[in-house]
Residue frames relative to the residue before (quaternion, step in Angstrom):
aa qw qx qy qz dx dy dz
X 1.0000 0.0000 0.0000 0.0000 0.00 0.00 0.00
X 0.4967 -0.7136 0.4262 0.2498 3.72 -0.76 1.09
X 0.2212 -0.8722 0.3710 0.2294 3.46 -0.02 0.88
X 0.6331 -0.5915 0.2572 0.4279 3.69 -0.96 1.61
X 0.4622 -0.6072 0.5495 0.3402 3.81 -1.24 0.27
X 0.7982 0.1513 -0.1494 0.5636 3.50 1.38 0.03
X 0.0541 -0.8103 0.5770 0.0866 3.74 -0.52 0.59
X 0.2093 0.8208 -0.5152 -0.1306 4.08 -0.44 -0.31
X 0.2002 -0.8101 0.5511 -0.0028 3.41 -0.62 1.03
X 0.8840 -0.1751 0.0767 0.4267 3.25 -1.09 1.20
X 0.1779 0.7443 -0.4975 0.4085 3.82 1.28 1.07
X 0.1377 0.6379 -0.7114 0.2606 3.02 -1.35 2.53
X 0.0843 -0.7901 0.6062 0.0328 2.90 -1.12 0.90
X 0.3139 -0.7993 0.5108 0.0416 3.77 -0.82 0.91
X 0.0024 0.7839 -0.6196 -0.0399 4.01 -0.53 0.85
X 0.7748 -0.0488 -0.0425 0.6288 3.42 -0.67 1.78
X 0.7574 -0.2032 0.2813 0.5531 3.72 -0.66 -1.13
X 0.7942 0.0807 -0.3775 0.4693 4.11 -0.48 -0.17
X 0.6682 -0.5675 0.4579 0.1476 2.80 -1.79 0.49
X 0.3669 -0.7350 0.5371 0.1912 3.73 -0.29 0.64
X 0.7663 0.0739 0.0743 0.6338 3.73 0.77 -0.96
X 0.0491 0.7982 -0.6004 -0.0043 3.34 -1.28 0.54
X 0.8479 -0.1320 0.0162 0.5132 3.27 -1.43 1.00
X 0.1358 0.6621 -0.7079 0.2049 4.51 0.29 1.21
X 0.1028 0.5925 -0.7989 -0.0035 3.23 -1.72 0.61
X 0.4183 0.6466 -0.6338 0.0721 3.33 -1.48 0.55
X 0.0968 -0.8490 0.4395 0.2769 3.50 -1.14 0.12
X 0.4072 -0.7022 0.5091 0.2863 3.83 -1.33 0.30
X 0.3542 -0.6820 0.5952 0.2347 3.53 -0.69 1.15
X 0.7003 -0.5206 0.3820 0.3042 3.91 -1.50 0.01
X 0.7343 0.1290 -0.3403 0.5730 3.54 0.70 0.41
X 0.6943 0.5574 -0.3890 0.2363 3.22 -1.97 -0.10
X 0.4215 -0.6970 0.5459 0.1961 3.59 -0.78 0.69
X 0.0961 -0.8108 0.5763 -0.0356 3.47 -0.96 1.26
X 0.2091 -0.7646 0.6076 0.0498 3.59 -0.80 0.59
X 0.0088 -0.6794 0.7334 0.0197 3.76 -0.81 1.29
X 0.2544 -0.7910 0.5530 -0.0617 3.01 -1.53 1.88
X 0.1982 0.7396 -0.6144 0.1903 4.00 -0.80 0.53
X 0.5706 -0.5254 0.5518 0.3064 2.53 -1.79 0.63
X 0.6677 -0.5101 0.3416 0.4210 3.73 -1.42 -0.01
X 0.7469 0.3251 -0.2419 0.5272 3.35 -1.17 1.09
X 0.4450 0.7447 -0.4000 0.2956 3.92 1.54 -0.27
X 0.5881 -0.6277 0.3722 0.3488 3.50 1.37 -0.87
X 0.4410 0.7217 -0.4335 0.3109 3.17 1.64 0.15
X 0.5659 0.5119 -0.3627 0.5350 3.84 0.83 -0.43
X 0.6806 0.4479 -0.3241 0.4807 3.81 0.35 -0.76
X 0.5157 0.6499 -0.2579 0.4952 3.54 1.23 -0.93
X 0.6866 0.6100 -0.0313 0.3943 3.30 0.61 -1.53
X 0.7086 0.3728 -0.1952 0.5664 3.39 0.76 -1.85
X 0.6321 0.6491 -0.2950 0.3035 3.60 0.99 -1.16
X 0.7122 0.5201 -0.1519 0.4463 3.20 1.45 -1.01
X 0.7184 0.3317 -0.1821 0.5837 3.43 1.41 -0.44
X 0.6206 -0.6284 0.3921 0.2574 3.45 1.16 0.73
X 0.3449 0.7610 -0.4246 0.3488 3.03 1.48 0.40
X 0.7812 0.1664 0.0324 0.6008 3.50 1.12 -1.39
X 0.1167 -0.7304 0.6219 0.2572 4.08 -0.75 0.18
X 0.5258 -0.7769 0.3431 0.0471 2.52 -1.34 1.58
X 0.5415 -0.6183 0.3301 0.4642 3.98 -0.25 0.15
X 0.7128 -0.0037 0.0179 0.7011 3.80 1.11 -1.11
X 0.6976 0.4239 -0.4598 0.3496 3.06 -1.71 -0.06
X 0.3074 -0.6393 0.7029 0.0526 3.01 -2.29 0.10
X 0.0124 -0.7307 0.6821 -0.0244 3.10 -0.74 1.39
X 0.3709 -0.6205 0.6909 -0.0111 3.38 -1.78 1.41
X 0.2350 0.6067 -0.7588 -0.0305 3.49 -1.25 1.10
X 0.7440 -0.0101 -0.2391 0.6238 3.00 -2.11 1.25
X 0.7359 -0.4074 0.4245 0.3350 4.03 -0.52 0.70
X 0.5323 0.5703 -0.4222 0.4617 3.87 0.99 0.63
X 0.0168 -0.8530 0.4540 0.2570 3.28 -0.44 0.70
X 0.7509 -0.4599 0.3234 0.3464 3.94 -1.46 1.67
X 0.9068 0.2477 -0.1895 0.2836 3.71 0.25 -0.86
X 0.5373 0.5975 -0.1660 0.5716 2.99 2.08 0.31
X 0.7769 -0.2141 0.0509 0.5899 3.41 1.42 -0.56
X 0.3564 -0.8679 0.3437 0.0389 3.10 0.65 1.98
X 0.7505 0.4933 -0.0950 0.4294 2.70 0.62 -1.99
X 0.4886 0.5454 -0.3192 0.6016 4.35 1.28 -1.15
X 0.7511 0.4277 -0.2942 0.4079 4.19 0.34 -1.27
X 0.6515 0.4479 -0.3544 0.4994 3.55 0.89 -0.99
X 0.5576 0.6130 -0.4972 0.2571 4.01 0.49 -0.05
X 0.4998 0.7561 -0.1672 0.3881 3.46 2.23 -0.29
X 0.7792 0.3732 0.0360 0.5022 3.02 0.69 -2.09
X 0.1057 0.5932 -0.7969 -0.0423 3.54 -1.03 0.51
X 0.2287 -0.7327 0.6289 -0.1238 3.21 -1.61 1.52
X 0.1526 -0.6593 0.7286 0.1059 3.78 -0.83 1.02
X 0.3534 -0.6349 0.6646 0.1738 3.87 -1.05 0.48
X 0.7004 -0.4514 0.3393 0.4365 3.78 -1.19 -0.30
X 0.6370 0.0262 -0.0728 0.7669 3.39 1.24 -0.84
X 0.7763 -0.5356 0.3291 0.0461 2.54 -1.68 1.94
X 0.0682 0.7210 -0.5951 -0.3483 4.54 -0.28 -0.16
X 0.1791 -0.6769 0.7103 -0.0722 3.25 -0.50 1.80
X 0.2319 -0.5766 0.7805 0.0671 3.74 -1.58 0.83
X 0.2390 -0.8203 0.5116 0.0909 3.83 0.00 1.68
X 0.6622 0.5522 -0.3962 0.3157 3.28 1.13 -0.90
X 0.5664 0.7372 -0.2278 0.2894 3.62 1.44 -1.15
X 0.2734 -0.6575 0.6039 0.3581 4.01 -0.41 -0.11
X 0.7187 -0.4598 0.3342 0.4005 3.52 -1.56 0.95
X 0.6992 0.3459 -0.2903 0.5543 3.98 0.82 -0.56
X 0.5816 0.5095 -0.4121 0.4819 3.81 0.35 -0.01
X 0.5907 0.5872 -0.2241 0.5060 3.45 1.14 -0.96
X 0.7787 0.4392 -0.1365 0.4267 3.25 0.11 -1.09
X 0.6128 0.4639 -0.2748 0.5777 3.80 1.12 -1.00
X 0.7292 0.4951 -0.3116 0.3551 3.15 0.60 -0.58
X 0.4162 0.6570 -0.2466 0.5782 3.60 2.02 -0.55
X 0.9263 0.0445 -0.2420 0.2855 3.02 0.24 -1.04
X 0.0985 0.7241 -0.4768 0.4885 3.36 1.99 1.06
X 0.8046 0.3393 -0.1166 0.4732 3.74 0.53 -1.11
X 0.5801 0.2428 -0.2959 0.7190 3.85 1.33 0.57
X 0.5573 -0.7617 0.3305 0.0040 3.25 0.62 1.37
X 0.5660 0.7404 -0.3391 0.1282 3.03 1.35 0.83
X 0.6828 -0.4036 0.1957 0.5767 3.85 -0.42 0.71
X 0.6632 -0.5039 0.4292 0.3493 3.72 -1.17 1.04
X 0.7960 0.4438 -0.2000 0.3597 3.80 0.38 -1.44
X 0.6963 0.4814 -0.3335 0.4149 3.12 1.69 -0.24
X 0.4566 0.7941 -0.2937 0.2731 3.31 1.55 -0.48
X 0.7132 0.4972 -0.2393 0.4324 3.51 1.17 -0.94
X 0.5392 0.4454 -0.3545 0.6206 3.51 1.22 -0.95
X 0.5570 0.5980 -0.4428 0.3689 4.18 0.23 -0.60
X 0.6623 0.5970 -0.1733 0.4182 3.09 0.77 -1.72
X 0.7957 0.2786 -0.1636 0.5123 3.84 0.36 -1.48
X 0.4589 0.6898 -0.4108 0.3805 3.31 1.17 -0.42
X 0.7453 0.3312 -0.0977 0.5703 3.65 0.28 -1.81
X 0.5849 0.5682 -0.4803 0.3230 4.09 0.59 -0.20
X 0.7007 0.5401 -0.1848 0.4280 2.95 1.66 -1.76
X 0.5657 0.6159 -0.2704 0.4771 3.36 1.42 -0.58
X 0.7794 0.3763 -0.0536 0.4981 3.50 0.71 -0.78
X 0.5275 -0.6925 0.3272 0.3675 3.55 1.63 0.26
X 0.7678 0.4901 -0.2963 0.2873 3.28 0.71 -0.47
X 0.1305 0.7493 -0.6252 0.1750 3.94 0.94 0.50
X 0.7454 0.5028 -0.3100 0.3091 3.62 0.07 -1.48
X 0.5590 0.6309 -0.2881 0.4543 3.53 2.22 -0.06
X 0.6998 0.6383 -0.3144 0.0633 3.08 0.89 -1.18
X 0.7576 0.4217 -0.3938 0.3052 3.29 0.79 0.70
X 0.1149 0.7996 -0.3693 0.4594 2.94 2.25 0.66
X 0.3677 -0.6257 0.6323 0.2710 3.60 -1.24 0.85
X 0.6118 -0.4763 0.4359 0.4570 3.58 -1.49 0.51
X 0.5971 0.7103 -0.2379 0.2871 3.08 0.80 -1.61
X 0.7939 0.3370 -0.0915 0.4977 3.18 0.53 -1.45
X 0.6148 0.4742 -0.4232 0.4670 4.11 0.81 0.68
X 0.7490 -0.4931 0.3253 0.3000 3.31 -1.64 0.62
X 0.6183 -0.5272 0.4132 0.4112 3.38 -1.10 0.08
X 0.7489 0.4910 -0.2297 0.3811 3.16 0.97 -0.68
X 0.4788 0.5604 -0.2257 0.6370 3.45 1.99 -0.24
X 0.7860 0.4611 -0.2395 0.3350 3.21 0.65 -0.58
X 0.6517 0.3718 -0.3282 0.5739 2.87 1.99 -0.32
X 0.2420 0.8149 -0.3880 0.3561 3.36 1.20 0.55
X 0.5720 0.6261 0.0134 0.5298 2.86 1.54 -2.36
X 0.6682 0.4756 -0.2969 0.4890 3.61 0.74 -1.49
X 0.7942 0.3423 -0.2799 0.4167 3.36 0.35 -1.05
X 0.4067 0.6391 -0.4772 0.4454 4.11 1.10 -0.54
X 0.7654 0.3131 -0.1654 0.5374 3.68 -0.17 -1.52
X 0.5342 0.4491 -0.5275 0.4844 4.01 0.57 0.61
X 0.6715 0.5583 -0.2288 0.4302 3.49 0.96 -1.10
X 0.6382 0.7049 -0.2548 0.1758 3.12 0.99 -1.99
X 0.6279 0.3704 -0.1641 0.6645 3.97 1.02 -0.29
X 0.4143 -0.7340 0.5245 0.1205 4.10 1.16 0.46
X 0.0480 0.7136 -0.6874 0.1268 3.88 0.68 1.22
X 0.6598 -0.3065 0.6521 0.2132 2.83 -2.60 -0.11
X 0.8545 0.1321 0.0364 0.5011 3.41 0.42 -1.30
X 0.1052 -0.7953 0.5950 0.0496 3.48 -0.73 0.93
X 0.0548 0.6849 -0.7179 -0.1119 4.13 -0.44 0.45
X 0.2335 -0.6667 0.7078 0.0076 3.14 -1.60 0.76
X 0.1074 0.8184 -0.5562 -0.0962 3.82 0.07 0.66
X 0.8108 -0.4088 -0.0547 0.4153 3.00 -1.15 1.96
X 0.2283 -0.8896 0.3952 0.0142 3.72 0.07 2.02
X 0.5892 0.5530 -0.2398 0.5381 3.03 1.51 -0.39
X 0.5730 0.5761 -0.4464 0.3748 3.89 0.64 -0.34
X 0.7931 0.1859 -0.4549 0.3599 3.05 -1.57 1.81
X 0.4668 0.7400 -0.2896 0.3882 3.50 1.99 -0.30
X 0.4735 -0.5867 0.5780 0.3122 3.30 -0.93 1.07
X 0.5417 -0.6664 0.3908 0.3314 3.91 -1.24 0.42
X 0.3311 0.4810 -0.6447 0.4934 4.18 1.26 0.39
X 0.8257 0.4033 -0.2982 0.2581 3.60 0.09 -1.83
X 0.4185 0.6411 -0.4185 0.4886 3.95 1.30 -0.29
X 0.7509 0.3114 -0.3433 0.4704 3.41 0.17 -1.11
X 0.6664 0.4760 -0.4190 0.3921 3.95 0.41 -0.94
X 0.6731 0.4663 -0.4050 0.4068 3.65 0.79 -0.29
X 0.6859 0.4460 -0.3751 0.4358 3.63 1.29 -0.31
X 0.5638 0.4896 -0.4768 0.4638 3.39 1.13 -0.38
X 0.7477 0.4033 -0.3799 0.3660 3.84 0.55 -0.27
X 0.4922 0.4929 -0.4914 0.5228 3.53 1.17 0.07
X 0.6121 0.4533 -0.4061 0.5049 3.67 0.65 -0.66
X 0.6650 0.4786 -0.3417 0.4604 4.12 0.12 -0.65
X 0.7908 0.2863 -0.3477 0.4144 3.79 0.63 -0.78
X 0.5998 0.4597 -0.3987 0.5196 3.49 1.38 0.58
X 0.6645 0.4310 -0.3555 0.4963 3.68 1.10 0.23
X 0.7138 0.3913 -0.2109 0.5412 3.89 1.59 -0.16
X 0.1172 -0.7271 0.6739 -0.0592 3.16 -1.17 0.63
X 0.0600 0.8577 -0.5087 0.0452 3.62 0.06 1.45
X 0.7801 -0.4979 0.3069 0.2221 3.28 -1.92 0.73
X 0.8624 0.1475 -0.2351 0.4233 3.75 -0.32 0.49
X 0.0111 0.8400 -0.4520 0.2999 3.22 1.46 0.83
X 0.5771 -0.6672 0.4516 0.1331 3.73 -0.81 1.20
X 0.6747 0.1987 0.2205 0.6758 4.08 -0.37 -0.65
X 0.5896 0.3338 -0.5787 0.4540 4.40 -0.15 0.61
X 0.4368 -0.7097 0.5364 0.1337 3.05 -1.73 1.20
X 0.0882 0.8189 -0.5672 -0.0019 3.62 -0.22 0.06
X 0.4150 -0.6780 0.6043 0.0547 3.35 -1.60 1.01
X 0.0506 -0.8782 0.4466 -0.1638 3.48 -0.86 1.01
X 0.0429 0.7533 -0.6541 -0.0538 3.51 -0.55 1.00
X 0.0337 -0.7366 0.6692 -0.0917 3.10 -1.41 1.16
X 0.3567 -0.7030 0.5893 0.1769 3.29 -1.50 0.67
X 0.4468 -0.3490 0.5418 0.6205 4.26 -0.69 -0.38
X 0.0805 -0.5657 0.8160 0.0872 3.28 -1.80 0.19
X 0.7087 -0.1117 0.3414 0.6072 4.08 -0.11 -1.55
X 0.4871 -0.5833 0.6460 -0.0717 2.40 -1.93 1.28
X 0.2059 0.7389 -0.6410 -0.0277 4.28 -0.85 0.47
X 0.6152 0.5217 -0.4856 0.3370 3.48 -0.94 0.51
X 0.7100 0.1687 -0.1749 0.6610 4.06 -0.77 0.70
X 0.8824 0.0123 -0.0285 0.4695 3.16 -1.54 -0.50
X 0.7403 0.5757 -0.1791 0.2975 4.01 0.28 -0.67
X 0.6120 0.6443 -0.2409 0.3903 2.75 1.53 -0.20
X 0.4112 0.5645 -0.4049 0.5902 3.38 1.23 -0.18
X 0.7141 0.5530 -0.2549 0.3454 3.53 0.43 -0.80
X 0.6255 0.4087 -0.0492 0.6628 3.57 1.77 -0.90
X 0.6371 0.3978 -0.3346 0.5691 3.51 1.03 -0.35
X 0.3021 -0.8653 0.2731 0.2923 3.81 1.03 0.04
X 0.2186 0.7062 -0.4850 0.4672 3.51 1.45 1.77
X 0.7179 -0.1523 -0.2340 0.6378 3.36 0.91 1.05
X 0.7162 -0.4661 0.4879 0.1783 2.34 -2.63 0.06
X 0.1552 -0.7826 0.5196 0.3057 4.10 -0.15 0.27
X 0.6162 -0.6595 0.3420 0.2615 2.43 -1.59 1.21
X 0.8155 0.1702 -0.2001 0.5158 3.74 0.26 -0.13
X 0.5506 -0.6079 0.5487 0.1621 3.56 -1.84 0.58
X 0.2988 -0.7279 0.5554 0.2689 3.57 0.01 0.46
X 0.3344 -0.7489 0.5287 0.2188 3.66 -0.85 0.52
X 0.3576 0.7029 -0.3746 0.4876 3.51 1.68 -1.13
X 0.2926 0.6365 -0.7124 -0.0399 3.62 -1.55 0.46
X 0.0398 -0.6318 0.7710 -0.0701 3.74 -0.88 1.12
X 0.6016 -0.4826 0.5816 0.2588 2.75 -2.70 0.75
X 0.9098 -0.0047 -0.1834 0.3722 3.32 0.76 -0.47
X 0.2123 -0.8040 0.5017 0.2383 3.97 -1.14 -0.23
X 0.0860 -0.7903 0.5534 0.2485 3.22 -1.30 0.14
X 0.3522 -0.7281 0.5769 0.1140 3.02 -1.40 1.27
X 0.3017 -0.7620 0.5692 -0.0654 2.98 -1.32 0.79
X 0.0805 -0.8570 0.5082 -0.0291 3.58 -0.57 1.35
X 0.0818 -0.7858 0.6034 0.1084 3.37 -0.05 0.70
X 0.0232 0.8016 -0.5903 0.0924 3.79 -0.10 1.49
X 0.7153 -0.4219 0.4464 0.3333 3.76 -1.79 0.45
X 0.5419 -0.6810 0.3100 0.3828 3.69 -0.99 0.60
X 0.7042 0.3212 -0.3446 0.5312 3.79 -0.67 0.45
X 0.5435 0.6316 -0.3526 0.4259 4.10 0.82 -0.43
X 0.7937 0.3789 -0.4552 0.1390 3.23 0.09 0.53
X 0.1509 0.6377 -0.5813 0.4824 3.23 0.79 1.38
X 0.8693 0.2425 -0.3587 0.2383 3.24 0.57 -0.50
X 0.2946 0.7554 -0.3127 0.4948 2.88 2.40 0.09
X 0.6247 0.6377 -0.1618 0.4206 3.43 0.89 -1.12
X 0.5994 0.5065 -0.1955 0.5882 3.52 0.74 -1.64
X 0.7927 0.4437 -0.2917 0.2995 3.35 -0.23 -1.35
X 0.6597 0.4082 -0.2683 0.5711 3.89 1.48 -0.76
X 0.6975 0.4531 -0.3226 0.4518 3.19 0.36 -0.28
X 0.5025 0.5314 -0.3948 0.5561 3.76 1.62 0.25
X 0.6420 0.5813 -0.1661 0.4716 3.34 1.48 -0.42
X 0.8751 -0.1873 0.2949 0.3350 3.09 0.58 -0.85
X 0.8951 0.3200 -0.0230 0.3095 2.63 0.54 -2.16
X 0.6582 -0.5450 0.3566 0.3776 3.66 -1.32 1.00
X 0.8638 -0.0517 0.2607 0.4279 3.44 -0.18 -1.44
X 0.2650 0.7908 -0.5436 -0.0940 3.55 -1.19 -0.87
X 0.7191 -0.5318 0.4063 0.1872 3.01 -1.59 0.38
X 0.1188 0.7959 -0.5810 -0.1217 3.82 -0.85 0.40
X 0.3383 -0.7515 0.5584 0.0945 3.28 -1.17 1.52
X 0.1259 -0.8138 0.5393 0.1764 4.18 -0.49 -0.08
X 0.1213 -0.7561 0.5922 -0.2507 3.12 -0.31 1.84
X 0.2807 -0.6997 0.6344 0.1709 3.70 -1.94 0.54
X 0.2244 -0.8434 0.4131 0.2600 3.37 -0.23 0.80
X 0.1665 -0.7746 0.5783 0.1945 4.29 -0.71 0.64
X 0.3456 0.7498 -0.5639 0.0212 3.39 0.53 0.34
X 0.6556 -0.4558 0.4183 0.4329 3.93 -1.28 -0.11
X 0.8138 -0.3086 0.4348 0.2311 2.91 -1.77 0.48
X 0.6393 0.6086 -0.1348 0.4502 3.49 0.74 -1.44
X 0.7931 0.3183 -0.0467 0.5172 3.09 0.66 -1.79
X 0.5764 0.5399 -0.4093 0.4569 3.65 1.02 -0.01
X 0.5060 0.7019 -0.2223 0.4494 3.75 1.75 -0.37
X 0.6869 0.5340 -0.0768 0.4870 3.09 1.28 -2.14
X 0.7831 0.3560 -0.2161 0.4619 3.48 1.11 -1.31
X 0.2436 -0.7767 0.5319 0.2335 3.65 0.92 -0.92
X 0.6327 0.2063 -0.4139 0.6211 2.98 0.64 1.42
X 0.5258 -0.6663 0.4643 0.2528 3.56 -1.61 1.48
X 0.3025 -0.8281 0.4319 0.1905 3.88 -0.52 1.28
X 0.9119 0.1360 -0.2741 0.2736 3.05 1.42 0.13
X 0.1486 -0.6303 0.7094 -0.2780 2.56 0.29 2.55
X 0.7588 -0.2004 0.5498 0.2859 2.97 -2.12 -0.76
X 0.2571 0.8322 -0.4901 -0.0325 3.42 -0.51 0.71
X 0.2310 -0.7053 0.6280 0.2342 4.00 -1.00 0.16
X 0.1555 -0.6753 0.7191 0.0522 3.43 -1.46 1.13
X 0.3100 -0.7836 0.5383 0.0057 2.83 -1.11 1.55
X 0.1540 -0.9014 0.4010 0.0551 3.70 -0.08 0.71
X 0.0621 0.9194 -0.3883 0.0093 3.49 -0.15 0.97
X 0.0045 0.7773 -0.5970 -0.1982 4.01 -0.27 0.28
X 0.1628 0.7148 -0.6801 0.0016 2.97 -1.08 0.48
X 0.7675 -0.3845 0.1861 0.4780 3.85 -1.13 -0.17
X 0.6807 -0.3804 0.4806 0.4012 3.62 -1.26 0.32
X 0.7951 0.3347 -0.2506 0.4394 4.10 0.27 -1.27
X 0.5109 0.5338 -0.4322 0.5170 3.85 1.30 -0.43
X 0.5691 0.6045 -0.4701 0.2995 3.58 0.21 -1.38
X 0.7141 0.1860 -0.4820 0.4724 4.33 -0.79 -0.46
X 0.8377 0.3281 -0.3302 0.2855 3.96 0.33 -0.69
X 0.3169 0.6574 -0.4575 0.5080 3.31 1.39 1.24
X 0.6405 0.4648 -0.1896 0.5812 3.30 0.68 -1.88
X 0.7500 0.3037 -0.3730 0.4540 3.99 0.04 -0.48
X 0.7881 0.1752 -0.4408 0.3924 3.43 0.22 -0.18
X 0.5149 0.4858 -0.6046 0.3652 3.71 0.27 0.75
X 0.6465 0.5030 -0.4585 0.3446 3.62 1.00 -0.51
X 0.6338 0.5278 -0.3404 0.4516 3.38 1.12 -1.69
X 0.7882 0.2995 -0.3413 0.4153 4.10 0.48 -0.71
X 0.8468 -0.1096 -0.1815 0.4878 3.80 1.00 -0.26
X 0.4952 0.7289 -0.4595 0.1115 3.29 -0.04 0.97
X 0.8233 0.2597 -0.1985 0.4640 3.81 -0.94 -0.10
X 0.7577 0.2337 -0.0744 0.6048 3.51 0.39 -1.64
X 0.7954 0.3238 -0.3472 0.3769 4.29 0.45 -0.06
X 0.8434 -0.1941 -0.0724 0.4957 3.22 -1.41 0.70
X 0.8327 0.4303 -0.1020 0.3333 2.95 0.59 -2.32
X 0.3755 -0.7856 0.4702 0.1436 3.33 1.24 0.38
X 0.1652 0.9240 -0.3319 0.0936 3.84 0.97 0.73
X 0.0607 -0.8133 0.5630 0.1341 3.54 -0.23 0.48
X 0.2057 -0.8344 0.5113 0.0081 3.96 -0.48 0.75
X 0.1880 0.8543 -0.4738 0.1022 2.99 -0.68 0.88
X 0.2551 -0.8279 0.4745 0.1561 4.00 -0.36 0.43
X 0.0609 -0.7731 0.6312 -0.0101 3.65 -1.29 0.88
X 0.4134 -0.8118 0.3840 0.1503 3.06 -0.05 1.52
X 0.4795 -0.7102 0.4652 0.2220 4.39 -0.69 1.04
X 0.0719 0.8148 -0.5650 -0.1084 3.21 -0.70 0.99
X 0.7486 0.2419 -0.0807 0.6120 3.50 1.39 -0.57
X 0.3315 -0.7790 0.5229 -0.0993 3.18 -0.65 0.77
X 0.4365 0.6257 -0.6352 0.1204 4.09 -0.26 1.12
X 0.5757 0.6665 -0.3628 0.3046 3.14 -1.57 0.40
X 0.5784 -0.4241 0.4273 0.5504 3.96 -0.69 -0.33
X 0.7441 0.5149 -0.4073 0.1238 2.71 -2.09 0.34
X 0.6972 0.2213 -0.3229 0.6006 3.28 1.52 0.30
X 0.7017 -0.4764 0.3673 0.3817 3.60 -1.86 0.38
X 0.2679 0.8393 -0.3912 0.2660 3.47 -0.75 1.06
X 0.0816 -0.9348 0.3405 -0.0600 2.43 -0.17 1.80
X 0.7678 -0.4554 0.3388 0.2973 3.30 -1.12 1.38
X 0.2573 -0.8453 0.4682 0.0037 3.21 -0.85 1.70
């Protein structure tokens, strides 16, 4: 059985003498948009703060993704992104300064931070902001912002305490139609999303192939295969893949994935590839579209491959099936 993304058990909390909550249990399975109603003063904000670790509760025990909050805070908060009632906006910052700076503070790897960033702007409408001060957008943009830097690190669990309060009623409805969209989409270069994949070989880049990707010849065959998308694959030296990273993303590409692997290959094949397979190695993993793919593969080779640090071999495996996160899709 798939275990709820939230669980709470027998969860009270007490201010001074009366109790704000008492004895709540319920859990939230992993999809679907929930609303917690009350009258004012019911406890739904204490509820709320309690769940994102925001506040420590008096009793109970609250479980996200099967972790439990007072036992490994820091492992539980890798789940939840959380907008409070009034946004923590940094007015002085521009909508991208903001946000990097979010996901600087959910600790996420440096190379992933930039795709994170345009990712959750583009998601949240507000790219055409990002050099806009905070300061200097609407209320209704700003809670745009509020929710972005919830998203910005791609949690399990989003709480949103009452997102719409102080909003004129155009800007109410545009915030529900985007809470409704980031539960009906699921976009491409997303950080931390699993995704399933069947692929065949398609092309090879690294050693002898390069000339081929560096466009100083012609290759010798046409692939008949034609997909929308591919994934390339970089098998790069350990600690190199920042620069593996840099280079695609000079190209084109959104995001990707590193796996850490030892390579055993022969003698032979350490010749062919020009780089020693059994060091350490990191495989960088990248989908991106079918027409990006050769000017991906060429600038990771021309910026790290064979002859530079990262010693990179490159290679591409064209998508035929597709499960899992990471593309648009909408909810059947």
């Amino acid at each position: 059985m798939e275990e709820p993304i939230v669980r709470v058990e027998h969860l009270s909390h007490r201010y001074s003498v009366q109790w704000a909550i008492r004895d709540i249990n319920f859990e939230i399975n992993q999809k679907g948009i929930l609303g917690l109603l009350g009258s004012n003063g019911a406890g739904k904000s204490t509820t709320m703060n309690i769940i994102c670790g925001v506040l420590n509760q008096t009793e109970g025990t609250v479980y996200i993704n099967g972790i439990d909050t007072r036992k490994q805070p820091v492992e539980a908060k890798k789940y939840i992104g959380f907008l409070p009632q009034k946004p923590p906006l940094y007015t002085d910052h521009n909508v991208s300064e903001y946000l990097t700076y979010c996901a600087h503070l959910r600790l996420m790897d440096d190379w992933e931070v930039k795709v994170a960033v345009e990712s959750a702007m583009k998601r949240c409408g507000i790219a055409h902001f990002s050099k806009r001060l905070v300061k200097n957008l609407s209320g209704g943009y700003q809670q745009r912002l509020g929710i972005a830097q919830a998203i910005v690190h791609n949690p399990k669990l989003v709480v949103l305490d009452e997102p719409t309060n102080g909003l004129d009623p155009n800007q109410i409805l545009e915030i529900r139609e985007l809470i409704r969209e980031l539960k009906r989409k699921l976009f491409l270069g997303m950080p931390g999303q699993g995704i399933t994949i069947a692929v065949p070989v398609k092309s090879v880049g690294g050693g002898k192939t390069l000339a081929y990707l560096s466009g100083e010849q012609s290759p010798k065959y046409t692939p008949e295969l034609n997909f929308d998308y591919e994934l390339i694959l970089a098998i790069a030296n350990e600690g190199c893949t920042d620069l593996v990273m840099n280079a695609a993303r000079a190209a084109g590409a959104t995001g990707g994935t590193v796996v850490h692997g030892k390579g055993t290959g022969s003698h032979s094949a350490q010749k062919f590839y020009a780089v020693s397979l059994a060091s350490e190695k990191e495989i960088v993993l990248i989908l991106t579209k079918t027409e990006q793919k050769t000017a991906i593969m060429r600038s990771i080779l021309k910026e790290a491959g064979p002859d530079s640090p990262a010693g990179s071999i490159v290679f591409s495996l064209p998508v035929t099936e597709i499960a899992g996160f990471g593309f648009t899709k909408e909810e059947e």
